[in-house]
C-alpha positions in Angstrom: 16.1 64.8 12.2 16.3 64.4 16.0 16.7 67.4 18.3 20.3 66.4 19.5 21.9 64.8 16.9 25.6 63.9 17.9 28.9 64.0 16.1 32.3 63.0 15.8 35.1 65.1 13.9 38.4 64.1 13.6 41.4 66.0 11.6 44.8 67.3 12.7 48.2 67.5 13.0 48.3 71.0 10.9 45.7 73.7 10.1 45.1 72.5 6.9 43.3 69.6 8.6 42.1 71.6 11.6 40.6 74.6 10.9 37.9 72.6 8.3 37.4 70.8 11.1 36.2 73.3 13.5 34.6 75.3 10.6 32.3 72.3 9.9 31.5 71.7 14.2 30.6 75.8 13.9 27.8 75.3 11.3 26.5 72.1 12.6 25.8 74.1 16.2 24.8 76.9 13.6 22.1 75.2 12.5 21.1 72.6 15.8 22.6 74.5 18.6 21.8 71.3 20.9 24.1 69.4 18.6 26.5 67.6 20.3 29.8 67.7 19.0 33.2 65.5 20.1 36.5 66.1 18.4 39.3 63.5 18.4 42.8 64.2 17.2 46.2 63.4 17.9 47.3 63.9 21.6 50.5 65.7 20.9 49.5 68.0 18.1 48.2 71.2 17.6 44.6 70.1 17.6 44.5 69.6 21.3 45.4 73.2 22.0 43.3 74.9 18.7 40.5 72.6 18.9 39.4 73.9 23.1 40.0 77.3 22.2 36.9 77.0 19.9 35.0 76.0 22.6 34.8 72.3 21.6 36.1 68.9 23.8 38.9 66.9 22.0 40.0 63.5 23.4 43.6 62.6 22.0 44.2 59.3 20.2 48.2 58.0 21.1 48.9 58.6 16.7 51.8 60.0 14.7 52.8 60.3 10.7 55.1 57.8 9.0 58.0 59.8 8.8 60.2 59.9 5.4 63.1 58.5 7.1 64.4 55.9 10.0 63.0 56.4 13.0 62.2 54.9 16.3 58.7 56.8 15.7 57.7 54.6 12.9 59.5 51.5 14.5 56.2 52.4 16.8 53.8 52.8 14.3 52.0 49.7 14.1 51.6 49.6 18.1 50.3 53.4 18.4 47.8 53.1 15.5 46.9 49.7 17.6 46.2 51.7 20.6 44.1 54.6 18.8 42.2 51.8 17.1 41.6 50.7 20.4 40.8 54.2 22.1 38.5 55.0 19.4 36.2 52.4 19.6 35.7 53.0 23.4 35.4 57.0 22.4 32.8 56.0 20.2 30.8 53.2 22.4 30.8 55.8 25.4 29.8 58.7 22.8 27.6 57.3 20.4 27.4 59.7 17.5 25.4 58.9 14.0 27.6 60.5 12.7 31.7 60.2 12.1 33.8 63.1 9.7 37.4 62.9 8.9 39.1 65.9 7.7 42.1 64.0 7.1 45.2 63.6 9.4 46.1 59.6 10.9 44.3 60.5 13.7 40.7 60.7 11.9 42.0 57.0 9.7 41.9 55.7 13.1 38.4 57.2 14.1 36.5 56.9 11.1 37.7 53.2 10.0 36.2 52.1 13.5 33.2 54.2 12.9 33.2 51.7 9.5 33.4 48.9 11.1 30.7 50.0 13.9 28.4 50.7 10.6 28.0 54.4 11.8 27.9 56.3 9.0 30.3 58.3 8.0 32.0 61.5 5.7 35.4 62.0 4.7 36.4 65.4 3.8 38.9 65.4 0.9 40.8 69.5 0.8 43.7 68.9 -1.7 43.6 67.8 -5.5 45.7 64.9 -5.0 44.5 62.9 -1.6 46.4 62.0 1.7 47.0 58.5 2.3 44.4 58.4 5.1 41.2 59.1 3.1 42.3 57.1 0.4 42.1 54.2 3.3 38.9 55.1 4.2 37.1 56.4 1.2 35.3 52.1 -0.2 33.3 52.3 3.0 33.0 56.0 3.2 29.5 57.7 3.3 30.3 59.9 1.4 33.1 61.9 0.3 33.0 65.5 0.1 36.1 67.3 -2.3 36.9 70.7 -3.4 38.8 69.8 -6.7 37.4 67.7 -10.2 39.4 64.3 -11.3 39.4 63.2 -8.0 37.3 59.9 -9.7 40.7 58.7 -10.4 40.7 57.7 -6.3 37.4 57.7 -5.4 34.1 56.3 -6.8 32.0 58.5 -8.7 28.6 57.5 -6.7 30.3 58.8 -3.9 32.2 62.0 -4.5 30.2 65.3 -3.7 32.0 68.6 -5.1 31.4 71.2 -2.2 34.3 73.4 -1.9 36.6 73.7 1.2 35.0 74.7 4.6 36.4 78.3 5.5 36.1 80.9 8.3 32.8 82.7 7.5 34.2 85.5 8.8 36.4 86.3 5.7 33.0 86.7 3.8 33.1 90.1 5.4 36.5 91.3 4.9 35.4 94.1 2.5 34.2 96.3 5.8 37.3 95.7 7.9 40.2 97.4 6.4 40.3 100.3 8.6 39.8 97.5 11.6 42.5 95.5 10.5 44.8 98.9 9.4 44.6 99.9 13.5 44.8 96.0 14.8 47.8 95.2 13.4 49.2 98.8 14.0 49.6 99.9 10.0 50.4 102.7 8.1 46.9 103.1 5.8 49.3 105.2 3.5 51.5 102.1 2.5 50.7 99.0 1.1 50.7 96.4 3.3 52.2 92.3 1.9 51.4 89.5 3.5 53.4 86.2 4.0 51.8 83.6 5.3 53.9 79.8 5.5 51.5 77.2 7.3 50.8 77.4 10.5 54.3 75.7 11.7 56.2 77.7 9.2 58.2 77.3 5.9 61.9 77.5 6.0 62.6 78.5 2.5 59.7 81.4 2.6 61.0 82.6 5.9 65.0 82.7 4.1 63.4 84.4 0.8 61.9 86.8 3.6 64.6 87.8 5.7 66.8 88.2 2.2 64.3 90.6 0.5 63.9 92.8 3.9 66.1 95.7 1.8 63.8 94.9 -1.3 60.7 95.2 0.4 62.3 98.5 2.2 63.0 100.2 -1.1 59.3 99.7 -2.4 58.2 101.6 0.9 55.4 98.6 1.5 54.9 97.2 4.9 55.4 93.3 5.9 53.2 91.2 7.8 55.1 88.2 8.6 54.2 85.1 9.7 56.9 82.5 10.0 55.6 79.9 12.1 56.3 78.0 15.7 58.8 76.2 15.2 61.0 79.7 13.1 59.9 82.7 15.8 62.9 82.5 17.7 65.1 83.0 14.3 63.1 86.1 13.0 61.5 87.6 15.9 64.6 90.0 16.5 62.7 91.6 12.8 59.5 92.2 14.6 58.2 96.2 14.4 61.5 96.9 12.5 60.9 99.7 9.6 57.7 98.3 9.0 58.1 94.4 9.5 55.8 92.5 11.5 56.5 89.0 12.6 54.3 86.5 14.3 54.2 83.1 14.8 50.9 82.6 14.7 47.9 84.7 13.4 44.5 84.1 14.9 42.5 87.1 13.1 42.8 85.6 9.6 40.0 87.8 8.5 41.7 90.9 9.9 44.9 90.3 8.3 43.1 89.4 4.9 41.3 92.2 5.1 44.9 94.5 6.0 46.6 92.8 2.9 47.1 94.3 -0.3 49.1 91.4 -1.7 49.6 87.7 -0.1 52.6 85.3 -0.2 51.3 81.8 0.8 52.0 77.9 0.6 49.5 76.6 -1.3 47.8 74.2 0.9 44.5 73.2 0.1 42.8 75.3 3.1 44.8 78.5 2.2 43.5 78.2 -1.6 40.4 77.7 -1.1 40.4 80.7 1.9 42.3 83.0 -0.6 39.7 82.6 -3.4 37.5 84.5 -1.0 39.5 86.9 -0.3 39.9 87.7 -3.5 43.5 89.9 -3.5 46.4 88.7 -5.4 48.0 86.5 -4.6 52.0 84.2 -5.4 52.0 80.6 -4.7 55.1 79.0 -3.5 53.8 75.6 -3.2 55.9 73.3 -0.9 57.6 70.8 -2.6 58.0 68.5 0.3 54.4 66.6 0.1 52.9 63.6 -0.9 52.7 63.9 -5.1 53.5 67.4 -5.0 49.9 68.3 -4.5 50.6 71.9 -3.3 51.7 72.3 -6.6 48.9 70.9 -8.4 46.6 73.0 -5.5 48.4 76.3 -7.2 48.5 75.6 -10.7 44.2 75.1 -10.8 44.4 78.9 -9.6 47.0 79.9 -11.9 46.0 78.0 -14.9 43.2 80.4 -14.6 45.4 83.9 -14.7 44.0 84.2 -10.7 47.5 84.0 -9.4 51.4 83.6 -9.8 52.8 80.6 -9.2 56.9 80.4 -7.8 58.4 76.9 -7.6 61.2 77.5 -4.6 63.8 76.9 -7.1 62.9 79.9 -9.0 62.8 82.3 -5.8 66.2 83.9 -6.4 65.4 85.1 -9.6 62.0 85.8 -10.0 60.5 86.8 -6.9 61.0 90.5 -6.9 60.0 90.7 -10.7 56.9 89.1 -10.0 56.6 91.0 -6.4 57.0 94.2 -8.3 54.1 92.8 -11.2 51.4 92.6 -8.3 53.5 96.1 -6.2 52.8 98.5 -9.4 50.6 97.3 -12.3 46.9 97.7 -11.3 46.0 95.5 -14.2 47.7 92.7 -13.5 46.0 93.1 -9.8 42.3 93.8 -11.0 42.4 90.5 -13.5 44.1 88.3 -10.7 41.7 89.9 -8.4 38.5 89.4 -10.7 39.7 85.6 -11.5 40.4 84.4 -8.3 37.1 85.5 -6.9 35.5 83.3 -9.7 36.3 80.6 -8.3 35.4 80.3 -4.8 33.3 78.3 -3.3 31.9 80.4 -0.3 28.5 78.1 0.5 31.5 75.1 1.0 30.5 74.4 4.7 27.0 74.5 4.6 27.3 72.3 1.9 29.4 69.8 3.6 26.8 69.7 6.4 24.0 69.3 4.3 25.4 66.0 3.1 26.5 65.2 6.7 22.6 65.7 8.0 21.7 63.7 5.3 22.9 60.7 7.2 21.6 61.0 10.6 19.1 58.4 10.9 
């Protein structure tokens, strides 16, 4: 392989998309520090903020969603993804990478089908059981297709698909030495167990109303909260922040400090956050979002659950079963040691390196 090989990653608009993203560009420079690495997203989303404070340059593509409903945004659509077909083939002309990834997101169908048509080779990253309609676009001409769930031949072709895992921080390999870190960062009581509730980086409104309902609940089992209920919900909850043991954030950057703090996790169950929890390896409920694309969170959740290595909660069931099952994972160590030993069955920890194996494979 040359010296300097050079690449182009594109995925965005949430972390699910992102943070695979940046976790592939960190082993690449890993393994050829004089790789060269440029990241295109979406100019208005998160990925233009996340993506420099990893130390890599993003240009942003004028691209946005179909939304489910009327609006003057998808009245635009056919003009913006114009424009960012448009963009990307100058980014790519001026940049000249021999290799294009898409981690999913409209911004990378934009990217990588121009890439295709350049015949630069390229790799689509699939993270969820059921794919997005972007890499289901892109996959007849993909490369090849990396995926972290089986029956995915259903959309793709066979010859193509390449069962890696997700890519995840590497840090959270190590999460076994930090607890008394992670105790002191977030300011913790090492005497109480400590739950964690995590709802996508921009937040989930029904997880954050279960929260702030089961504050007394949560109280009476003397356990700590670590709370994290997202941008666009902060100025709702905050006024709960380092209240009789309840910590709300936003935003959590140490993932592998706040992993390492927990005792038990509440999370969505987007592909990412699976795949990271597997690692982790601490029980864990599911409340899968119910408001995407074939209900794929769902289908995430139930290939961990199928497998007694968590609990899965449909929203609609909240009210009534949450604190029964909360109490399940609070008080019974046996029901935490068998999720526990089942869930760390079935990560996939080498996920990244494997993804860039197949990536270098392709570099001419």
């Amino acid at each position: 392989m040359k010296p300097n090989p050079r690449f182009i990653i594109s995925g965005g608009g949430t972390g699910g998309h992102i943070y695979p993203a940046i976790a592939i560009a960190n082993e690449i420079k890993a393994q050829i520090p004089a790789a060269e690495i440029l990241f295109v997203g979406a100019q208005d989303k998160m990925e233009m903020q996340k993506v420099p404070a990893a130390g890599y340059d993003i240009k942003g593509l004028w691209i946005a969603g179909i939304q489910r409903k009327i609006t003057v945004d998808n009245a635009l659509f056919p003009v913006k993804f114009l424009s960012s077909l448009m963009k990307s083939r100058k980014i790519i002309k001026e940049f000249k990478p021999d290799v294009v990834i898409g981690t999913g997101g409209f911004a990378s169908g934009a990217v990588v089908k121009v890439a295709q048509q350049m015949n630069i080779p390229t790799v689509i990253q699939e993270q969820n059981s059921y794919p997005g309609i972007t890499n289901k676009m892109l996959a007849s001409k993909a490369n090849a297709i990396c995926v972290a769930y089986d029956g995915l031949s259903t959309y793709f072709k066979s010859n193509k698909i390449i069962k890696t895992g997700n890519p995840v921080r590497q840090d959270l390999l190590t999460i076994d030495t930090k607890r008394s870190e992670a105790q002191e960062f977030y300011g913790l009581n090492p005497d109480k167990k400590t739950v964690v509730i995590l709802g996508g980086s921009l937040g989930a409104r029904r997880i954050n109303q279960l929260v702030e309902k089961e504050l007394p609940f949560f109280k009476e089992q003397n356990v700590q909260v670590i709370w994290q209920c997202g941008k666009f919900y902060i100025n709702d909850y905050k006024k709960y922040h380092n209240n009789e043991d309840v910590f709300v954030y936003d935003f959590l950057e140490r993932m592998d400090l706040l992993f390492a703090a927990a005792d038990v996790i509440v999370s969505r169950a987007g592909a990412s956050s699976v795949s990271e929890l597997a690692i982790v390896g601490k029980p864990v409920i599911f409340i899968p979002s119910p408001n995407v694309a074939e209900d794929h969170q769902t289908k995430n959740a139930k290939s961990i659950t199928d497998k007694n290595a968590a609990i899965l909660l449909k929203e609609a069931d909240l009210d009534g079963q949450f604190q029964k099952q909360m109490l399940r994972v609070l008080t019974n160590n046996q029901v935490v040691e068998a999720l526990s030993k089942n869930i760390k069955t079935l990560a996939l920890p080498n996920a990244t390196k494997d993804i860039v194996n197949e990536i270098f494979k392709l570099v001419k």
